[in-house]
N, C-alpha and C positions, 0 to 999 in steps of 0.2 A: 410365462416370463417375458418382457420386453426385450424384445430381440435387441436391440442396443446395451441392453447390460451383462447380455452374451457372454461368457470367456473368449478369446480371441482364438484357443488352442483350439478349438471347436468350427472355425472357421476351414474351408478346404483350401487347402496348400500351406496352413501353419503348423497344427498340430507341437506337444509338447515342448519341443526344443525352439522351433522356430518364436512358442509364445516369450520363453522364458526370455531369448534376445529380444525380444522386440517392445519386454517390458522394463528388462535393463538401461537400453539403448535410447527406447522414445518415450518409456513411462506409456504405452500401448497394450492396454491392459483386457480392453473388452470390444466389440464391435463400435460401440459410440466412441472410445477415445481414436479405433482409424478414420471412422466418418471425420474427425474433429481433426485429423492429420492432413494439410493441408498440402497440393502441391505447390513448391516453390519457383517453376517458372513450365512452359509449356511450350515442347517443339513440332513444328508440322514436320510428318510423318510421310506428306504424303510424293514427294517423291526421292525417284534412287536414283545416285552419281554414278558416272562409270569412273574406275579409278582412276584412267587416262586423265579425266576432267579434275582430279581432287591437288591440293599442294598442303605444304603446312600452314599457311594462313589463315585457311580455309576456319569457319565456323564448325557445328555438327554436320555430321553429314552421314547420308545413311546410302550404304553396299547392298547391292545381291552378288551373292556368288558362293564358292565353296573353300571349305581348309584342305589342302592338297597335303600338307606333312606338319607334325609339330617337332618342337625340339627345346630341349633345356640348357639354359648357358648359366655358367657361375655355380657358386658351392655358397652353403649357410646364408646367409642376411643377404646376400648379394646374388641368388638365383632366382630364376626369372623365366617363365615359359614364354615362346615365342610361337604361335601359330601364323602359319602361311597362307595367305587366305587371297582366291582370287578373282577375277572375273571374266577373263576373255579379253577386257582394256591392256589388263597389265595385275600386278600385284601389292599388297602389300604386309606387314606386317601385325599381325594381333600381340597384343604384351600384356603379359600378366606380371606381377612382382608378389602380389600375396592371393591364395586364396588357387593355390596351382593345381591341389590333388580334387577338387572339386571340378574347377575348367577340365582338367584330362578326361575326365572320368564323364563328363556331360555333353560336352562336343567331338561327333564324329567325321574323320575325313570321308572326302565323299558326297556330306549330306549338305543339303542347301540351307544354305543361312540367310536371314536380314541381320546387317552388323549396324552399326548406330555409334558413333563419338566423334572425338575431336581429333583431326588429323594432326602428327606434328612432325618432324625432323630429324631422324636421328641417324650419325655418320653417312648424312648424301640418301638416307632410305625413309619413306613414309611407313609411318604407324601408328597402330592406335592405341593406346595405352587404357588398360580395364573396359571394353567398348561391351554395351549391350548387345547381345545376341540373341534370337530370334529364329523357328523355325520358318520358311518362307512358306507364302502362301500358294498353292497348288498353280496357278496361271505364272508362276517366275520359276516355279522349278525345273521346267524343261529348257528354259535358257541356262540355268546354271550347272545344270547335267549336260549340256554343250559346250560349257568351261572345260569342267572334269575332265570331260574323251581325250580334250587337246593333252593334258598332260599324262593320261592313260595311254596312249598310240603316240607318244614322243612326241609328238608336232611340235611342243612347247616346252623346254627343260627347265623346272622349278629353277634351277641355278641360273641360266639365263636371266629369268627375269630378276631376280637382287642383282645384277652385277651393274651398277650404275656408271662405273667406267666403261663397259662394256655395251653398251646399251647399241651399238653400231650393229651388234650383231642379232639384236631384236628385228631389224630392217626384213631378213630371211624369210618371218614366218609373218609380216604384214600382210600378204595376202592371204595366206592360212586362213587368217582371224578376219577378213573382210569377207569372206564366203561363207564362215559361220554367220557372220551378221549377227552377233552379241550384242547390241547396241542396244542394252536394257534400257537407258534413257529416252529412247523411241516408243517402249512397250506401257501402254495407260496402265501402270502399277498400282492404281490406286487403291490403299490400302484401306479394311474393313472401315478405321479410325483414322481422320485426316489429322485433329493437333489431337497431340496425346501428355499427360502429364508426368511430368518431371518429380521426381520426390528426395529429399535431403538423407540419407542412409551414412550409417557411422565405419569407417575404416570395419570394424571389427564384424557389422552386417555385413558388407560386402565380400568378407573373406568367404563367409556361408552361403554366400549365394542370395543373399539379401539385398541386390541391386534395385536401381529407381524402376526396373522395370521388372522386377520381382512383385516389387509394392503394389505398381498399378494391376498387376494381375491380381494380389490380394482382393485390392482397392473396385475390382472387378467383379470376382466374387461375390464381397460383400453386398453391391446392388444387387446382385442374381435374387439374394435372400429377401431383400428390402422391396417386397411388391404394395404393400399400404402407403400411400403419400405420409411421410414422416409428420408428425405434429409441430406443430407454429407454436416459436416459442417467443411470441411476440404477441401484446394485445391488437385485434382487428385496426383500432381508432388509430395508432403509430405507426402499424402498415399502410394503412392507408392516406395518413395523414403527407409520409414522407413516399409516396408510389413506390415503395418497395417488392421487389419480389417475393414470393412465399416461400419459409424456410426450404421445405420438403424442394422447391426448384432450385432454389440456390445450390444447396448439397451439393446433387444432382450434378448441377451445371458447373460448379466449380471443379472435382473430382473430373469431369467429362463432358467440356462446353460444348452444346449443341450449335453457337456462332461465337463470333466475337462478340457482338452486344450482347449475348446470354451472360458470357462469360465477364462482360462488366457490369450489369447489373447483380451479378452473383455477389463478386468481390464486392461493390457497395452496400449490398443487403449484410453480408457478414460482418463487413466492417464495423459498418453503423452499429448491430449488435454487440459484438465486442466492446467497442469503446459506447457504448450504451453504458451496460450494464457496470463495467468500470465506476463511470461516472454517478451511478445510481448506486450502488456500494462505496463509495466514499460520500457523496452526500445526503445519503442515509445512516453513516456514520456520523456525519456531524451533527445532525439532528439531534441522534439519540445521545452524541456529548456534549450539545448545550443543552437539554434536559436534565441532563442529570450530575454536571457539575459546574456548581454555582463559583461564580468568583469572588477575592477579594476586593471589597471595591474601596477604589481610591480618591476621595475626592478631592485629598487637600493639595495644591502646590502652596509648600510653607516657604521655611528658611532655606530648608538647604540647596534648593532648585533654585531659589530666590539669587542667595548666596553665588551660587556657584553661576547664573546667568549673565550676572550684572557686574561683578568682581573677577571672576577667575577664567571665564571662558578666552579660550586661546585664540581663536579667531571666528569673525564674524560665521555664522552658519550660514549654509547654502541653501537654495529656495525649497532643494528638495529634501536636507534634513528638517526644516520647518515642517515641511508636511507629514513625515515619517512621523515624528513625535506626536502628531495633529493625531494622528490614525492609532498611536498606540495608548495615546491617551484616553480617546475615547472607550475603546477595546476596554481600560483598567476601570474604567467609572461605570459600566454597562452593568455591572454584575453578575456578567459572564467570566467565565475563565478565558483567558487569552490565551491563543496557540497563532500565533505571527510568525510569519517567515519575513526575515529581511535581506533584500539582496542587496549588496554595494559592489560594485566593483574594486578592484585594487585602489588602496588609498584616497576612497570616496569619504572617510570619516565615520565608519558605524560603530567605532570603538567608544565616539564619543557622544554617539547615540544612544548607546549602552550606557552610560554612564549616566547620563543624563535623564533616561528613565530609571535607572538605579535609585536616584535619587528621590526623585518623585515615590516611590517603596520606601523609602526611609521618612520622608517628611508623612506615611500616616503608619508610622509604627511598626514600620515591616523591616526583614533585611534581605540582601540580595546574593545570588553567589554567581556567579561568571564560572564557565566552566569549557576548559579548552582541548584539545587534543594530545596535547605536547606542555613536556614541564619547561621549556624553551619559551612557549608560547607565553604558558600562563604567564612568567615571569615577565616577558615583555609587557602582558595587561598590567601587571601590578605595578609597574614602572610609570608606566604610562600616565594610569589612574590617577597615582601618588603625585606624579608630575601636575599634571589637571587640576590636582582637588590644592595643591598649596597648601596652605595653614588652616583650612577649613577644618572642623570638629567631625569630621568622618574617618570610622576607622577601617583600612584595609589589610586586610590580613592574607597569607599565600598558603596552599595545605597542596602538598605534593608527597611522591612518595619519598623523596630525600628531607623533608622536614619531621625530625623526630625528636624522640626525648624530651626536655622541659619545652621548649619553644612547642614541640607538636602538643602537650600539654595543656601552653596557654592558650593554644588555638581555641583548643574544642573548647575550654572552659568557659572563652569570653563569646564562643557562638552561643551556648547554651546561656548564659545570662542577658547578650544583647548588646553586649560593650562592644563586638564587633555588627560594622553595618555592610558593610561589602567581604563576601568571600571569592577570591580568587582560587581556584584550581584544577587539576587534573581527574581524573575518574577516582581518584583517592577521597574526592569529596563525598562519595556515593555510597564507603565504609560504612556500614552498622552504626559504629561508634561514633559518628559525627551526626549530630543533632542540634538543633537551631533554635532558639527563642521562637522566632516567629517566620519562619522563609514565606518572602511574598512576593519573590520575582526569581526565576533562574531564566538566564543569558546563557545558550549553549553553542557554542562555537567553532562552523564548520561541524557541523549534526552530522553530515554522512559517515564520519569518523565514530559514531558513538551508536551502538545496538540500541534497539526499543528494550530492553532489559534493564540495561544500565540507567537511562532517561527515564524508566519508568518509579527508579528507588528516591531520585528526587522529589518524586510525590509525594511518597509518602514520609517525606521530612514535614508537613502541615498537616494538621485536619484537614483545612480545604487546599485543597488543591494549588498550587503559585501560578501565577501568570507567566505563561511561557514566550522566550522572542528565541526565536533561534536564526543565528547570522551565519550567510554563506559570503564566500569573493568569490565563486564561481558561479557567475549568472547564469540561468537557465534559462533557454530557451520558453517561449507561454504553454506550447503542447506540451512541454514533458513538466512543466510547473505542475500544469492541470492536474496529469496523470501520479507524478510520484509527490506532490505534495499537495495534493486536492483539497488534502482534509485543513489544510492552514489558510491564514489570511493572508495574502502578501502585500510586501509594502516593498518599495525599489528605492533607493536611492541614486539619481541616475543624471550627477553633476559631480563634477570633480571641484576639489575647495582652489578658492583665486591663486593663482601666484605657482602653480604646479607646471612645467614644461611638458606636454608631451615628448614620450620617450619615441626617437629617431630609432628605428628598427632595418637593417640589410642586411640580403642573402649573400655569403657568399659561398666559394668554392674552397676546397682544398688548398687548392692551389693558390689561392688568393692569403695563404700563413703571412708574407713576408709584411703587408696592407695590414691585417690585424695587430701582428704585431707594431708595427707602426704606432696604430692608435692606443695602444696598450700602455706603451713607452710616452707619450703624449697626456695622456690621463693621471699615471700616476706619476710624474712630474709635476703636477698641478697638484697632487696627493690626495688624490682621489682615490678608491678601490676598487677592486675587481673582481665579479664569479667570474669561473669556467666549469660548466657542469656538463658530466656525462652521462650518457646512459648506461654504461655498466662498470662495473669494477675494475674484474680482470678480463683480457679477451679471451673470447673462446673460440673451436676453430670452426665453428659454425657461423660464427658473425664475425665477418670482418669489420668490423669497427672499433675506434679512437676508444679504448680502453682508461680507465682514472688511475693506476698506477704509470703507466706509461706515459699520460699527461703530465701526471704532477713531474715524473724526472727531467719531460721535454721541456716544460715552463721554468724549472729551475735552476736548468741551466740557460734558459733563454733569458733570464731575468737575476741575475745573482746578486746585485746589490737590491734585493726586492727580497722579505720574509713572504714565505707562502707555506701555505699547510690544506690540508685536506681533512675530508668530511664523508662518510660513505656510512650504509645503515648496519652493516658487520662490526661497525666499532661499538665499543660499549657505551652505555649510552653519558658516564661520566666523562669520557675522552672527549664523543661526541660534543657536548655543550661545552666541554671547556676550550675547542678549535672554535667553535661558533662565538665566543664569548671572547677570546682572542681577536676576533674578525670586528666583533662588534665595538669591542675599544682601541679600534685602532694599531691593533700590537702587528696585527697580519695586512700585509696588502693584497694577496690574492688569496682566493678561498677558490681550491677545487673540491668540486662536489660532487656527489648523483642528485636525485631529485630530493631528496633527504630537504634541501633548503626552501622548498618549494612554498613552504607553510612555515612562517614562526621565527624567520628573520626579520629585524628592521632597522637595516643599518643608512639613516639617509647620507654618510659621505659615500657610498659605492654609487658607481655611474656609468659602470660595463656591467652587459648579462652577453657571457658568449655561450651558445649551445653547441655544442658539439655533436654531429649527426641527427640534427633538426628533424630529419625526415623520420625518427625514430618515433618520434610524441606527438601525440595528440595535441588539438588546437589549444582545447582549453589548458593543459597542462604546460604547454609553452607559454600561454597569457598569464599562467600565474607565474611562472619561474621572471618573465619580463615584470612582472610588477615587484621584483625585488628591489630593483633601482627606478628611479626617477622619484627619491622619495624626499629628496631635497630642494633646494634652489637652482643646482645646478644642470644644466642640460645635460642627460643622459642616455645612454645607447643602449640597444639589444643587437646582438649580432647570429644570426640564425648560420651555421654550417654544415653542406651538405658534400656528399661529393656530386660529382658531374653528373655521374646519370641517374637521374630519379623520375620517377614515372609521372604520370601529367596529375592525375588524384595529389599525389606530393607537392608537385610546382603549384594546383592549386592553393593546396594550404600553405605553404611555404607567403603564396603572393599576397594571401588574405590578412596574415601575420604582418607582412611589409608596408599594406593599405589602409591597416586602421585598427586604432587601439580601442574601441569601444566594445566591452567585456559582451554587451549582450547581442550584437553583431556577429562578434567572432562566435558564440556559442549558437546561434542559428546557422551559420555558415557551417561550423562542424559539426552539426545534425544531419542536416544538408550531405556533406562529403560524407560523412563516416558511421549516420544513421544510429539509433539509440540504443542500438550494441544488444546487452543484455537487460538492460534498465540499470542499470548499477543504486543500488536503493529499494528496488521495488523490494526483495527480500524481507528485509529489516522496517521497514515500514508498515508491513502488515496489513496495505493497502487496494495495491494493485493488482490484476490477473499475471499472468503471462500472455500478452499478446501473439496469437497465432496468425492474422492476417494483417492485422494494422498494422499500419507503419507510421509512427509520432512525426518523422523529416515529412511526409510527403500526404498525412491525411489532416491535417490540421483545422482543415473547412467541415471534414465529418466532423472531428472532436468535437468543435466547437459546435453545432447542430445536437451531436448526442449530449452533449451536455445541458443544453438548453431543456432537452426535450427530459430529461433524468430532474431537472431543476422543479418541469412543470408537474411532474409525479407527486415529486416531495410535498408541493407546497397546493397539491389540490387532492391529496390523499393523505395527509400526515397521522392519518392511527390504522393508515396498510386496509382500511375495509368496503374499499368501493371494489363492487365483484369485476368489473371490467379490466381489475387490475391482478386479478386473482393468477394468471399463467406467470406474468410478471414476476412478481412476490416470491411464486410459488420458484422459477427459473433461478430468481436470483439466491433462494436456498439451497439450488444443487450445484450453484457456481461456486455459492462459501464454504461447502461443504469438500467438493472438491480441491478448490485448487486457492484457496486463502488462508495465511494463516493470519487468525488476528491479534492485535496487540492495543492496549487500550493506550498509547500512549501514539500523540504525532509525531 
């Protein structure tokens, strides 16, 4: 059997229990998925502080010496083991909180330890909180068996050394401790392994004894086993082509860098694989779906496009909706099925980008359906539309789940005959029961909102298949485009329409209420409108923050000749749209919110966006909450509020929000700061790995390389049977088998 497909329980030092955690925890199920377990940073090991030298500032830092007494403080959730631990310097404290009858039971006093963590501060005393420990190695133990003696023969009173008011009377045994000559910092400690790796372990591992350096002992093992140079899961030509290292080195080397340049060529050999194969399972997806579904093709621009270009269009188009259209037109005449992604920023005009391909699907006998997140939303499209299209001969119709009885009736009746040419709606479109004459375009809007489940029942509303455009306003940065929407075409719109203000955005402080309100009282004088959105409802006593109940009472009495009402996602969702719908004609001048408005308001008299604890939200999710206003003529403001002390990551974002409204800026910059998380999408997409070493913020020159290199595959191997591509192929079968789930829809 291939030792990489091992059970892991089979490995020395897991065994049964250890497997079952460590298949819950990391999904670490056989020898290959620890190989595949990467560490996540790496500390040199190789030398030891004397405690004298350590403070709480301090980084990791790694002790010899020994635990002279433990002791237990607090009762239920709030006990806590304390180990004494010292070295002839001086002392300090070891801290357990979880995971106590394990430490007692493993560490003895007396015995010589290497301890390892982050020194910190607590009541005037150093400590380490959950620190790796360590038997020492035979050349340090007889230094730290000359700790021991001191407080074996009294020389040095355990209580002495904690008394940090006290510390006058340490003076006493200074020269005790200079005659020992402890001064392990002196002694060449070097240890077996100079940097050693770090590994990510969950709360619930660590209780069991499953520390970072539990792992690497695992992780340790398992070379012991691995004496055959591992097999190259890359063809020679690729290896060589990009001077990569051999898989079987990389492992090796990243697990256990033999230098630092081993340990950088490791990380780019795995990268590049990683985002390789990525790239070569989504565009081998595509492949295999322009193959095998054909589009409807569009050739005519008739009347209605005619019509609605030269008559009805509301304002001039921007150079870069010109082209957007250029690109999806071609896409619908190719006799391919279209799958487009289209990005716009806040109020760039893609609503009537949509409409205007819409149309083009009606002038050759098709119809179209628009399909949105929110029954808020849709209704705005159908307004909009309706607004747009005037007296023109197209009919739009809205299908929610509050539209029922005769009118839901006449809905489906006139889809299924053709009388209707545009459908607006919510995932209620996607019903069994709603069937179409002829669907030759679905518009799906803000896609991350909607499962490849649900996107995939609009298919089968046609024989063939519709042309897909799917519209986001949160731009994506190009690496994570590549990765979580590989499989689409993109097209950008990336001009705002003439006559738009950018929206004036400042941070302030708490303290700075009296200023805010000012401009508040200022604004809506002029009668203009107002958000105030928070991040949470009620407060709770774990976050002290600006609460939405305690706003709305503080605003309404700050504001009394002023209607104000609120918006939070615990109301129903009829209460909900009928305050939004209030806001929107004007009935309410201020709308406190949560992010609830973030999507599916368009009110252009509002001209304040106040955030309330800025430092809560993400970049992007602040750019869209600020694109709720400035959607008029009139200059309009975002006001970001934080309190006074926020950490410099924060002040970053906070200052990046103040410097510049350009949506796809701000979304490189919050990759950048806050890194691509979990991928949010890769799930539902059906697309993507899980990335274990890449990182989208900061490899973006691999990606674009592997993707190149994944391109040249496709397009000089396309029936998979040149043998040089055979380990390839063959790789990329155990990657989908593993860890993809597919979905035939983009």
């Amino acid at each position: 059997m291939n030792i990489l497909s091992q059970d892991i329980k089979y490995l020395q030092g897991v065994g049964p229990n250890r497997a079952l955690l460590l298949a819950n925890e990391l999904g670490i199920k056989t020898v290959g998925d620890l190989l595949a377990y990467y560490p996540y940073k790496y500390v040199d090991r190789s030398r030891i502080y004397k405690i004298s030298e350590i403070d709480g500032s301090m980084p990791y830092v790694q002790l010899c010496g020994q635990i002279f007494s433990f002791e237990t403080i607090g009762e239920g959730r709030n006990k806590r083991l304390i180990a004494h631990f010292a070295d002839g310097t001086g002392s300090i404290d070891l801290v357990w909180f979880q995971g106590i009858k394990y430490v007692a039971k493993t560490y003895d006093c007396r015995k010589s330890y290497i301890v390892f963590g982050k020194p910190t501060v607590f009541n005037g005393h150093i400590q380490i909180a959950h620190p790796e420990i360590e038997n020492a190695p035979e050349h340090l133990k007889e230094q730290a068996r000359t700790t021991g003696n001191l407080f074996e023969t009294g020389q040095l009173s355990p209580l002495t050394s904690h008394l940090s008011p006290l510390t006058s009377q340490l003076s006493t045994v200074n020269c005790q401790l200079s005659t020992v000559n402890c001064q392990l910092s002196t002694v060449n400690c070097q240890l077996s392994t100079q940097v050693r790796p770090s590994y990510n372990t969950s709360e619930k591992m660590k209780r069991s004894g499953l520390n970072s350096a539990a792992m690497a002992k695992l992780t340790a093992n398992m070379f012991k086993l691995l004496k055959e140079p591992l097999a190259e899961t890359l063809p020679p030509y690729i290896v060589q082509q990009h001077h990569l290292m051999s898989y079987d080195e990389a492992v090796r080397n990243i697990h256990y860098p033999s230098s630092p340049e081993a340990l950088r060529h490791a990380q780019l050999r795995l990268k590049f694989e990683e985002l390789f194969y990525v790239q070569l399972n989504i565009l081998r997806y595509v492949k295999d779906r322009q193959l095998r579904y054909k589009g409807i093709v569009f050739n005519t621009i008739g009347e209605h496009f005619n019509g609605f270009f030269y008559n009805h269009l509301p304002f001039q188009l921007t150079e870069a909706q010109k082209r957007v259209i250029r690109e999806i037109r071609a896409d619908m005449k190719s006799g391919r099925q279209m799958n487009r992604l289209l990005q716009g920023d806040v109020g760039s005009g893609k609503t009537l980008v949509a409409l205007m391909v819409a149309l083009i699907a009606i002038d050759n006998g098709c119809q179209a359906c628009i399909m949105a997140p929110t029954e808020i939303l849709a209704e705005q499209h159908l307004d909009t539309l309706r607004e747009f299209l005037g007296d023109l001969p197209v009919r739009v119709e809205l299908l929610t789940g509050t539209v029922k009885g005769k009118k839901r009736r006449a809905v489906l009746e006139g889809l299924v005959t053709g009388d209707i040419h545009i459908l607006v709606g919510t995932h209620a479109v996607i019903e069994d029961n709603v069937m179409f004459n002829k669907l030759g375009l679905v518009v799906i809007d803000e896609q991350h909102r909607f499962g490849v489940a649900q996107r995939a029942k609009l298919w089968m509303k046609n024989n063939v298949p519709p042309h897909v455009l799917v519209m986001t306003a949160t731009p994506i940065p190009r690496t994570l485009a590549m990765t979580l929407y590989g499989d689409l075409d993109v097209s950008i719109i990336d001009e705002l329409p003439p006559g738009r203000k950018p929206i004036r955005t400042v941070h302030m402080f708490d303290a700075h209420r009296p200023r805010i309100y000012q401009l508040m009282h200022r604004e809506l004088e002029l009668g203009r409108q107002i958000y105030i959105v928070y991040p949470l409802i009620q407060e709770t006593e774990r976050m002290d923050l600006k609460d939405l109940e305690a706003g709305f009472e503080e605003i309404s009495k700050a504001f009394p000749n002023y209607k104000v009402s609120k918006v939070h996602g615990k109301m129903k969702s009829a209460d909900k749209d009928e305050a939004m719908q209030r806001f929107a004609n004007h009935e309410t001048h201020i709308l406190v919110s949560t992010t609830v408005i973030e999507v599916g308001v368009n009110v252009p008299n509002a001209s304040v966006m106040i955030i309330e604890n800025a430092e809560r939200f993400g970049l992007s999710q602040l750019h869209q909450l600020r694109g709720r206003v400035g959607r008029g003529a009139d200059q309009s403001y975002c006001v970001l509020v934080t309190k006074f002390e926020i950490g410099e990551t924060t002040r970053k974002r906070i200052q990046v929000m103040v410097d510049t409204t350009d949506g796809f800026e701000i979304a490189e910059q919050d990759l950048k700061l806050r890194g691509p998380g979990d991928l949010e999408g890769t799930q539902q997409s059906g697309m993507a790995f899980d990335l274990k070493i890449a990182n989208l913020a900061r490899d973006g020159q691999i990606l674009t390389i592997a993707r190149d290199t994944a391109q040249s595959v496709i397009t000089s191997d396309p029936e998979e049977r040149n043998p040089q591509n055979d380990i390839l192929w063959r790789r990329l079968r155990e990657l989908r088998k593993d860890h993809v789930n597919w979905g035939a829809i983009s």
